[in-house]
LUMNUNU-20542 format. One record per residue (C-alpha): residue in one letter; x, y, z. Coordinates in steps of 0.25 Angstrom, whole numbers, padded with zeros to 4 digits, always signed. Example, Ala and Ser with C-alpha at 12.3 -4.5 7.8 and 13.67 -1.06 7.14 Angstrom:
<fizas>
A+0049-0018+0031;S+0055-0004+0029;
</fizas>
This chain:
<fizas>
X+0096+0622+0129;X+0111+0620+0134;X+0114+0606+0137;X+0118+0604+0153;X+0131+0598+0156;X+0132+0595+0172;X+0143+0604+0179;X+0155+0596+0186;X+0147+0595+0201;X+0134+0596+0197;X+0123+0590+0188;X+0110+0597+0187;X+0098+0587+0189;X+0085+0588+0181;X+0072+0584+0186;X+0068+0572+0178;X+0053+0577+0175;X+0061+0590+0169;X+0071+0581+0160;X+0059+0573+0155;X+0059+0561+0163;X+0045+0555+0172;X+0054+0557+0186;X+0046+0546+0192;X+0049+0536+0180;X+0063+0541+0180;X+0065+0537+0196;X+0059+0524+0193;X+0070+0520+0184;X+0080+0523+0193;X+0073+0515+0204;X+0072+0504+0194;X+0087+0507+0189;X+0091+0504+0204;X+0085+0492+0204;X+0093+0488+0192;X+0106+0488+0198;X+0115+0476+0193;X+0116+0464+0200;X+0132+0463+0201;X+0139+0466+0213;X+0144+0480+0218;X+0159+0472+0217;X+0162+0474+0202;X+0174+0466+0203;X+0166+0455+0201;X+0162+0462+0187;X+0178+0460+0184;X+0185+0449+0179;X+0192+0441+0187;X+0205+0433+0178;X+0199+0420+0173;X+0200+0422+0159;X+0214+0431+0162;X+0221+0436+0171;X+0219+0451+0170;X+0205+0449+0167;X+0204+0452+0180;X+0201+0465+0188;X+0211+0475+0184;X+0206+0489+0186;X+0197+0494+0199;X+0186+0492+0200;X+0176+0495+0211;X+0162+0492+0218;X+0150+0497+0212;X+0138+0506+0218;X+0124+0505+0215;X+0115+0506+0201;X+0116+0521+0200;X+0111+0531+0188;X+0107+0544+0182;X+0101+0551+0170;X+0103+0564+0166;X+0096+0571+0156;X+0101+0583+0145;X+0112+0582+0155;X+0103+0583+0167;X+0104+0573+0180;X+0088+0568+0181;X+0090+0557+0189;X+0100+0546+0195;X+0101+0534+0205;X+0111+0529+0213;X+0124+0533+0217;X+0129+0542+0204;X+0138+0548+0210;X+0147+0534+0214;X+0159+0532+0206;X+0157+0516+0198;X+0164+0508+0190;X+0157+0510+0176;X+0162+0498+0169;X+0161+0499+0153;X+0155+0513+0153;X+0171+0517+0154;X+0172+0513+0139;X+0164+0525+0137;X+0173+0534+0144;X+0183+0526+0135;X+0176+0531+0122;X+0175+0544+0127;X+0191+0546+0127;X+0190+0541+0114;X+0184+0549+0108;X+0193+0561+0115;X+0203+0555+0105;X+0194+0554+0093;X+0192+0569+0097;X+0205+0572+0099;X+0211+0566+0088;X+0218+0556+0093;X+0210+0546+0087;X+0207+0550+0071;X+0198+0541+0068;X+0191+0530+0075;X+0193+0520+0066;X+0210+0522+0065;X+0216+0511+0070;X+0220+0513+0084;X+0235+0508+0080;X+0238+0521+0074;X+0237+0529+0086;X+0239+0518+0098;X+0253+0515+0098;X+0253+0504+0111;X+0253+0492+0104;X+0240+0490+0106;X+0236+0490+0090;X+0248+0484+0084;X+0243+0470+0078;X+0236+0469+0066;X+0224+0466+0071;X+0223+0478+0082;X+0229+0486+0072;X+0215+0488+0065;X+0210+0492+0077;X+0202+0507+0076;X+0199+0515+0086;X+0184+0512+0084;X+0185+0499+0088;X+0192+0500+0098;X+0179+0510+0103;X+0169+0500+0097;X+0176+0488+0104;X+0177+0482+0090;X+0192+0482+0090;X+0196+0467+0094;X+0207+0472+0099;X+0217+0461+0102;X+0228+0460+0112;X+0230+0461+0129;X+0230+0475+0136;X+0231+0477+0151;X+0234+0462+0155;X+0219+0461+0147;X+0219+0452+0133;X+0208+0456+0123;X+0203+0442+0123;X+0198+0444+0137;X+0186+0452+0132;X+0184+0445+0119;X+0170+0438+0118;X+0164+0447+0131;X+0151+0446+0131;X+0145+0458+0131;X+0129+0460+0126;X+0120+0471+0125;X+0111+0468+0136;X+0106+0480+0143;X+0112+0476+0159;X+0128+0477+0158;X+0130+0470+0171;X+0144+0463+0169;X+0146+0452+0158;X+0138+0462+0149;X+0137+0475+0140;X+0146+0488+0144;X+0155+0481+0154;X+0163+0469+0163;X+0155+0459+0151;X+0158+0445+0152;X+0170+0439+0145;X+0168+0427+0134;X+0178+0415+0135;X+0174+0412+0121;X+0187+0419+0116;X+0183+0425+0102;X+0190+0427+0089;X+0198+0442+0089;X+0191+0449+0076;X+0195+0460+0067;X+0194+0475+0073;X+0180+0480+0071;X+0174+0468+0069;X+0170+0463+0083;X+0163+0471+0093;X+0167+0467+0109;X+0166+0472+0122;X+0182+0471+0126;X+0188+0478+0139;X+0203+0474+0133;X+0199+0482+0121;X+0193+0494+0127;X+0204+0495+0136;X+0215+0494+0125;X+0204+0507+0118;X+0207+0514+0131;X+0222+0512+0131;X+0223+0518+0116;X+0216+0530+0119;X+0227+0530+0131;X+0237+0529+0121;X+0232+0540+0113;X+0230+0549+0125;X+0243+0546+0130;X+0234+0548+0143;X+0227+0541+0154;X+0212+0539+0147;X+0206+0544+0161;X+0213+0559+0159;X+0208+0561+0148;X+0194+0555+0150;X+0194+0566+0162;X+0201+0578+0156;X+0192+0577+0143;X+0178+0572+0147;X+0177+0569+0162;X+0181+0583+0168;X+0174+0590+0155;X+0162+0585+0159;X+0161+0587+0173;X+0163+0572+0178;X+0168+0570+0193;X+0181+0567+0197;X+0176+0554+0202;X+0178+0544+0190;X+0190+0537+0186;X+0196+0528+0175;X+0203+0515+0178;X+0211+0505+0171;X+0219+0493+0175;X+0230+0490+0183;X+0236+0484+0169;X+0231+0495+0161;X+0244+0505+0164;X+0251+0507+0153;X+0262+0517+0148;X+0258+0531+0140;X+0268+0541+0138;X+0278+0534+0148;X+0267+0536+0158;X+0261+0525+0165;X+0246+0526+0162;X+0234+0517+0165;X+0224+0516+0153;X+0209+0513+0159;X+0200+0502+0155;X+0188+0504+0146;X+0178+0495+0157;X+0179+0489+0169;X+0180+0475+0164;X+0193+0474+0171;X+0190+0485+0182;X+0194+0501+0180;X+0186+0510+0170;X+0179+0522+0173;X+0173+0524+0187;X+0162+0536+0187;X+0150+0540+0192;X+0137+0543+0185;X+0136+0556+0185;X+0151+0556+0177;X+0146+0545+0168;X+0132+0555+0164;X+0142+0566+0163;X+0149+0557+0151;X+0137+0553+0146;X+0133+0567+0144;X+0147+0572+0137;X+0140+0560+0128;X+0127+0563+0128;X+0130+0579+0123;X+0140+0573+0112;X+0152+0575+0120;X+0151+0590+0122;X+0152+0595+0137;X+0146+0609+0137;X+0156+0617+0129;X+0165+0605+0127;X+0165+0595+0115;X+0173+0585+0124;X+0170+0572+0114;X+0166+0577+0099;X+0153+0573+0094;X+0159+0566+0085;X+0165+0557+0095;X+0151+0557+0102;X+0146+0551+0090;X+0155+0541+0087;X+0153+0536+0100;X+0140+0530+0100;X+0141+0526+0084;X+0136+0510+0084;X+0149+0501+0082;X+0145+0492+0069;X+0147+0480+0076;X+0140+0483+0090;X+0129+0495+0088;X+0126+0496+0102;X+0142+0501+0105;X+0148+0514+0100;X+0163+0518+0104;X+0163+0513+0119;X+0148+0517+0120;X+0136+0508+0119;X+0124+0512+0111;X+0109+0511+0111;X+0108+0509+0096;X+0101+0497+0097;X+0095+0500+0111;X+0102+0490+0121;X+0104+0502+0130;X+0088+0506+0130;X+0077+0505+0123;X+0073+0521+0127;X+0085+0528+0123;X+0090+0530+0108;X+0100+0524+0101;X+0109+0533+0100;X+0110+0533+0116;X+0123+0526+0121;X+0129+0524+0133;X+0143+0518+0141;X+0139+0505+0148;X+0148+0497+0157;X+0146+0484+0167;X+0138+0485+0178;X+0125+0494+0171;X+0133+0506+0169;X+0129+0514+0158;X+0130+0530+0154;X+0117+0530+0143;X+0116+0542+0133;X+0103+0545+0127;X+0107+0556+0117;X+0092+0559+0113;X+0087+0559+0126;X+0100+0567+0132;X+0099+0556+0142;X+0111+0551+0152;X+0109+0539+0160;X+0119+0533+0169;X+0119+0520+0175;X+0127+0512+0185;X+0126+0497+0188;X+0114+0494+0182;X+0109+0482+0178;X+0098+0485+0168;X+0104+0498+0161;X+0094+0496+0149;X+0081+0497+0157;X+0085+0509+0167;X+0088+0515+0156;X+0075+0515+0148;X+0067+0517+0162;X+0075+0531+0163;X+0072+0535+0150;X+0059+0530+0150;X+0056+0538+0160;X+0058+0552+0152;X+0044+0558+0150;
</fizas>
């Protein structure tokens, strides 16, 4: 059977019954997902940091009110269901670090990184990775947010995010996984690359600005030129950074976009653009015809960091079942702030996209417990 890929302005829908789920079941989790809705208000610059600790940890990118919990599942490509307004453009939070890891590994494609584990000093000539310690500093961890990266970009010194507290409990409101997580004033010792795994914006942010640097573009182009308009995503979503984050490339004046929103900016989208992501994923990277990210690159993605097995490149995984207790461990997903979350069940060929949800982990096995 030929998989189905959704054309550009239309996206066939299955009758749940026909894709193997109980309908009835599958229209009670959304009911229940609606009442899951998180608690924090439609205002998300209250999620942003306001300058006591700094004075650029503060708002520096847009950032813009939220809608409702919304959500959709599709199955072996196909729309069965979805709730709330999908088609509104959100803020999405730490589900941008995805779309990070994505242009990534367009340069692990492309050659332009050889090896993930080569120092990014070799081919990032900003200044960036010129002190002993950064020196060491590989592509990898840089991915795996292993790097300890030391230094200020953007206004933002790397200290600012050292000690955040980010757990593995299942909600993702702000001050915990995937997102805005709260910030520690207990300032740690810096350790040696590799060896410390850390959820630090200032640190995915400097990731983002060395793939700039090897682009010699803006990441956004091509994010959109590459993947976005490949697969058929709208014209609706956009990329944003800071209003410190412009910097000179090839004596043009470009702005290099953040890796979250813990600052404000990073991707904006819909659902039905975040489940057409998920899908490139979900099919190995291939889009019909098109190998668009390597399988290679696809399985890298989702390989367990040593230090951290639920986190793979920029991805989270399901290795030890924080995300479900339903789906298998090799299912993965992006997760950002607020309940936003693109879930991949790979053995399933499931896709389930949720926004501003407050209890991701349950209304995620209540959908997939309700496959017949």
């Amino acid at each position: 059977m030929t998989d189905y890929y959704p054309d550009a302005d239309h996206w066939q829908h299955l009758d749940p019954a026909a894709a193997g789920f109980d309908d009835e079941r599958l229209t009670d989790s959304f009911a229940y997902a609606i009442t899951q809705e998180i608690t924090t208000s439609q205002d998300l610059t209250e999620m942003i940091p306001t300058g006591q600790r700094h004075p650029y940890d503060r708002q520096l990118g847009p950032i813009k009110d939220r809608s409702t919990a919304a959500g959709l599942v599709a199955k072996n490509g196909y729309l069965i269901g979805q709730f709330g307004p999908v088609d509104s453009t959100e803020v999405t939070f730490s589900c941008s670090k995805s779309y990070l890891s994505a242009t990534a590994g367009l340069a692990f494609d492309d050659g332009l990184i050889d090896d993930l584990d080569q120092p990014v000093a070799e081919s990032v000539h900003d200044g960036g990775f010129d002190s002993p310690h950064n020196a060491q500093i590989t592509w990898r961890q840089l991915l795996q947010q292993t790097s300890e990266w030391e230094g200020e970009l953007f206004g933002l010194p790397d200290w600012i995010d050292r000690g955040r507290q980010v757990n593995s409990t299942p909600g993702m409101e702000a001050g915990t996984i995937g997102g805005s997580a709260a910030a520690s004033d207990n300032h740690r010792d810096l350790q040696a690359p590799g060896t410390f795994w850390e959820y630090n914006d200032v640190r995915v942010n400097r990731a983002s600005l060395s793939l700039l640097r090897l682009y010699g573009a803006p990441l956004p182009q091509i994010l959109k030129s590459r993947i976005m308009d490949p697969i058929g995503a709208s014209q609706t979503w956009d990329w944003h950074g800071y209003e410190t984050s412009w910097v000179e490339e090839k004596g043009q004046r470009v702005q290099s976009v953040s890796g979250g929103a813990h600052w404000g900016g990073g991707v904006w989208i819909d659902s039905y653009d975040h489940a057409r992501f998920g899908l490139l994923f979900l099919r190995g990277g291939r889009w019909r015809d098109a190998q668009i990210l390597s399988e290679n690159w696809i399985a890298q993605t989702t390989v367990p960091c040593d230090i951290n097995p639920e986190y793979g490149l920029l991805w989270w995984l399901n290795h030890q079942h924080s995300m479900s207790d339903l789906a298998c461990e090799k299912s993965f997903a992006a997760r950002g702030a607020g309940g936003n979350i693109i879930f991949i069940e790979p053995e399933k060929d499931i896709i389930i996209v949720l926004r501003w949800c407050g209890n991701p982990k349950g209304v995620i096995d209540r959908i997939l417990g309700s496959a017949v």
